[in-house]
C-alpha positions in Angstrom: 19.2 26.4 12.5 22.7 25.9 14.5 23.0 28.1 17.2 27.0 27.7 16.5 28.5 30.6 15.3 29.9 30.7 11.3 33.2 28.9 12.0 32.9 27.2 15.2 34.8 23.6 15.9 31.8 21.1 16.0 31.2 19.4 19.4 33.3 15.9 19.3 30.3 13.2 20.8 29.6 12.9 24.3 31.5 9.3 25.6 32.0 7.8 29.1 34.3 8.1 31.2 36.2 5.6 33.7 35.9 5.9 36.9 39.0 7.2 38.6 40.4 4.2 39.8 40.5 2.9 36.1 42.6 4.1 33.0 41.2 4.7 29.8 41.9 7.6 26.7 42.9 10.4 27.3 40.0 12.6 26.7 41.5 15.9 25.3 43.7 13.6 22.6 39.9 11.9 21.8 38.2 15.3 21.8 40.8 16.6 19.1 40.7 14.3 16.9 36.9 13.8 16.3 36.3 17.5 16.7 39.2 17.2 13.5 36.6 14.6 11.7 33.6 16.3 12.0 35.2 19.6 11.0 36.3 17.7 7.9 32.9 16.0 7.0 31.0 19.1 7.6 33.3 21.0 5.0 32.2 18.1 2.4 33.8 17.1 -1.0 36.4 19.7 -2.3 37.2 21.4 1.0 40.1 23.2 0.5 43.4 21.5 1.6 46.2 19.0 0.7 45.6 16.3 -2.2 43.0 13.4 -2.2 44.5 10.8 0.4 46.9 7.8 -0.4 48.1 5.0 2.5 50.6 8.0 3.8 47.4 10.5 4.2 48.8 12.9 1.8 48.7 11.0 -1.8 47.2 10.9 -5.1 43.8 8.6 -5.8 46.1 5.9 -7.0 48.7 3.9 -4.4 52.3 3.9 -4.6 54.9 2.4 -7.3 55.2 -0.9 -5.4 57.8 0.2 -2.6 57.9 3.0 -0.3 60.9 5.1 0.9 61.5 3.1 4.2 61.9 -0.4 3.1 58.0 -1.2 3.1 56.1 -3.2 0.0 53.0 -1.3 -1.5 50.7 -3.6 0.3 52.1 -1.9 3.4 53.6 -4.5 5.5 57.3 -3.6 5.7 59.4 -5.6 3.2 61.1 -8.3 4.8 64.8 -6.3 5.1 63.3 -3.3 6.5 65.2 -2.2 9.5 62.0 0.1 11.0 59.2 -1.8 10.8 57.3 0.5 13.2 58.0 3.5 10.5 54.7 2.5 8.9 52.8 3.4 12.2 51.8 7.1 12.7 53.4 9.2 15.0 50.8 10.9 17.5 51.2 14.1 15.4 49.9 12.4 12.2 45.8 12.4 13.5 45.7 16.0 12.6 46.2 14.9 8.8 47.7 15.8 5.9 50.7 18.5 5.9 48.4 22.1 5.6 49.9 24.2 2.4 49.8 28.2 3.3 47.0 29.1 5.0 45.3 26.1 5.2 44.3 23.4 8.1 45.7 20.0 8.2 43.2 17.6 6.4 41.7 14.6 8.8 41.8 11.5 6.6 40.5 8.2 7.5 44.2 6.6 7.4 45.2 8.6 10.3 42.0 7.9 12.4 43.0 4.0 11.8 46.7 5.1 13.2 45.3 7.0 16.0 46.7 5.9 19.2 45.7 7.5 22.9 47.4 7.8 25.9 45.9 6.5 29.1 45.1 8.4 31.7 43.0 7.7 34.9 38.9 8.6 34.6 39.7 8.7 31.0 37.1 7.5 28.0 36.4 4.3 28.0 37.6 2.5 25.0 34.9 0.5 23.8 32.7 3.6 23.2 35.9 5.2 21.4 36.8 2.3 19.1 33.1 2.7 17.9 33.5 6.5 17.6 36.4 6.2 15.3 35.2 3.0 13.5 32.0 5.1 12.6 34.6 8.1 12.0 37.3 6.1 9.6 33.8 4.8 7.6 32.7 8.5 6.8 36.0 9.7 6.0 36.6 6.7 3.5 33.2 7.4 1.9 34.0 11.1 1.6 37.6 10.6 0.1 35.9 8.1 -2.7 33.5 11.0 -3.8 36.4 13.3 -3.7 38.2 11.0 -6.3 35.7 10.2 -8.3 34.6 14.0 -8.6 38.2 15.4 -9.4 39.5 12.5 -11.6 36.7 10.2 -12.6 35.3 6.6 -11.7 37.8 4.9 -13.8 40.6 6.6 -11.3 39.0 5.1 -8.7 38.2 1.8 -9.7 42.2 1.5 -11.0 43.2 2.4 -7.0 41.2 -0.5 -5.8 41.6 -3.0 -8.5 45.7 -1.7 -8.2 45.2 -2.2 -4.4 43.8 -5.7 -4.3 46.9 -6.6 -6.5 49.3 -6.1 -4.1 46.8 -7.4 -1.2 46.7 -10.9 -3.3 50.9 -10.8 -3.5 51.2 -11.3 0.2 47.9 -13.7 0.6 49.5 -16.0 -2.6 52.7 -17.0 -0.3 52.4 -20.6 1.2 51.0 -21.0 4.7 53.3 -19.6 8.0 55.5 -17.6 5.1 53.6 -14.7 4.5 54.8 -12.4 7.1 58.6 -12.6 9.3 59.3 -14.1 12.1 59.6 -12.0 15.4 63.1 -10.8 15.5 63.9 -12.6 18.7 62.9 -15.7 20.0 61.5 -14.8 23.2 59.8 -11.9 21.5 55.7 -12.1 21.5 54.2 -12.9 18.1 50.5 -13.3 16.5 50.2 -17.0 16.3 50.7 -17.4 12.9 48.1 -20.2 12.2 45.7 -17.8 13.2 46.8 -15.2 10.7 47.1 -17.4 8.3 43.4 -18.2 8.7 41.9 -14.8 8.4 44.9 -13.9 5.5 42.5 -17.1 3.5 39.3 -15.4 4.5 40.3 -12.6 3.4 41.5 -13.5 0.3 38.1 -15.3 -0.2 36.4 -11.8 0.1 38.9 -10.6 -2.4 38.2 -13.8 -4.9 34.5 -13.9 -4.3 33.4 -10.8 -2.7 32.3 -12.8 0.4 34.2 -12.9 3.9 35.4 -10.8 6.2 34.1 -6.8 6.4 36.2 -4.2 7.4 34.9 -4.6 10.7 35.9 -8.2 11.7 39.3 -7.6 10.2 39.9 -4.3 12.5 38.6 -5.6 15.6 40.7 -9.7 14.4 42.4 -10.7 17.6 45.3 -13.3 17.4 46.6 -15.6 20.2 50.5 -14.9 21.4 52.9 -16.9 20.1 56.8 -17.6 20.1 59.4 -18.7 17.7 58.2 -20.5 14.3 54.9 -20.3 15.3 54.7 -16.4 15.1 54.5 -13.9 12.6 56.1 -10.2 14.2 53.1 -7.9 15.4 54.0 -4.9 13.6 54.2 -6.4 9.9 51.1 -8.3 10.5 48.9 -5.1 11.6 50.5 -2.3 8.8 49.1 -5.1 6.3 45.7 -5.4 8.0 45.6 -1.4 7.6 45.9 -1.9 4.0 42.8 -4.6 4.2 40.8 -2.5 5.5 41.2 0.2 3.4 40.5 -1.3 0.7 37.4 -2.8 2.2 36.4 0.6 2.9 37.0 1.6 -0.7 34.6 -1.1 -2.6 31.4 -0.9 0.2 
């Protein structure tokens, strides 16, 4: 029996902690946002709140119309006019969730643990330990938002999202080699090398052709070399379309 009274916040995981001289998360932002996740799986399927989950935290079981409001394509890279390409990234604020209706806490979903971002602060978490914590975190709340679907709207809901999903991944993966994402916008500004991208952008679309290649893991922890110029696609573009990767690896485990 829990010796936590009816109601009570679960305890977020013990994790280490720098040494002073070193920076790492800041604790109370980590401690918030996992207490948030394990409040949210231990209420299970149907706990009250906002809608199931889209890319934006707050949607239907099925992704968008093919555009969203700020310029960005459905496979959420921004479009290649968009003036904000950082608008896809969540603001601090968004790790609590969903917008709460009346009376109700903000839903954790496991879009906004992939958007979470920490400050650092000295003797904080060490990051390692964290990234695992939220990895493990963003795999629950995936598996808990598919069984939410499927029980309010039915398998065949479900299996449109990802099958509508891997559509849009495959328009971006189709373009020719060092043309599927822009250019940094100026030419001393620090790119991913694009050869590199392009290399995991054919893996993955292997995985999507086959069902072999990369997991969700290797494609969230992917690291690129810098690059400059032609040789670079822009940082931001590339990682809001890796988000979209691994959600949808997330969706057909």
């Amino acid at each position: 029996m829990s010796s936590e009274p009816p109601g009570a916040a679960p305890a977020p995981p013990v994790l280490p902690r720098c040494p002073q001289h070193e920076s790492g998360y800041d604790p109370a932002q980590v401690d918030a946002l996992l207490t948030a996740v394990a409040r949210r799986l231990a209420a299970g399927p149907g706990a009250p709140g906002p809608g199931l989950p889209g890319r934006d935290g707050a949607g239907a079981c099925a992704p968008g119309d093919g555009a969203s409001g700020n310029g960005a394509s459905d496979d959420g890279a921004p479009g290649d006019g968009a003036p904000d390409p950082g608008a896809l990234r969540a603001a601090p604020d968004a790790a609590a969730g969903a917008a709460p209706g009346p009376g109700e806490r903000p839903v954790i979903t496991s879009a906004a643990v992939r958007a979470a971002v920490f400050d650092a602060v000295p003797g904080g978490y060490r990051t390692g330990p964290v990234d695992e914590a939220l990895a493990r975190a963003e795999e629950e709340l995936a598996a808990l938002e598919r069984t939410e679907c499927v029980l309010a709207h039915g398998a065949a809901a479900w299996r449109a999202r990802t099958e509508q999903l891997a559509a849009v991944l495959r328009g971006r993966l189709g373009r020719p080699r060092t043309q599927r994402f822009r250019r940094p916008a100026r030419v001393r500004t620090r790119g991913y090398s694009a050869a590199h991208v392009d290399v995991l952008c054919e893996r993955v679309a292997e995985r999507l052709a086959t069902g072999t290649g990369p997991d969700a893991a290797a494609v969230r922890e992917a690291v690129f070399p810098p690059a400059h110029g032609e040789r670079a696609y822009e940082e931001q573009q590339v990682d809001a379309f890796l988000d979209r990767v691994v959600e949808y690896l997330l969706a057909v485990r």
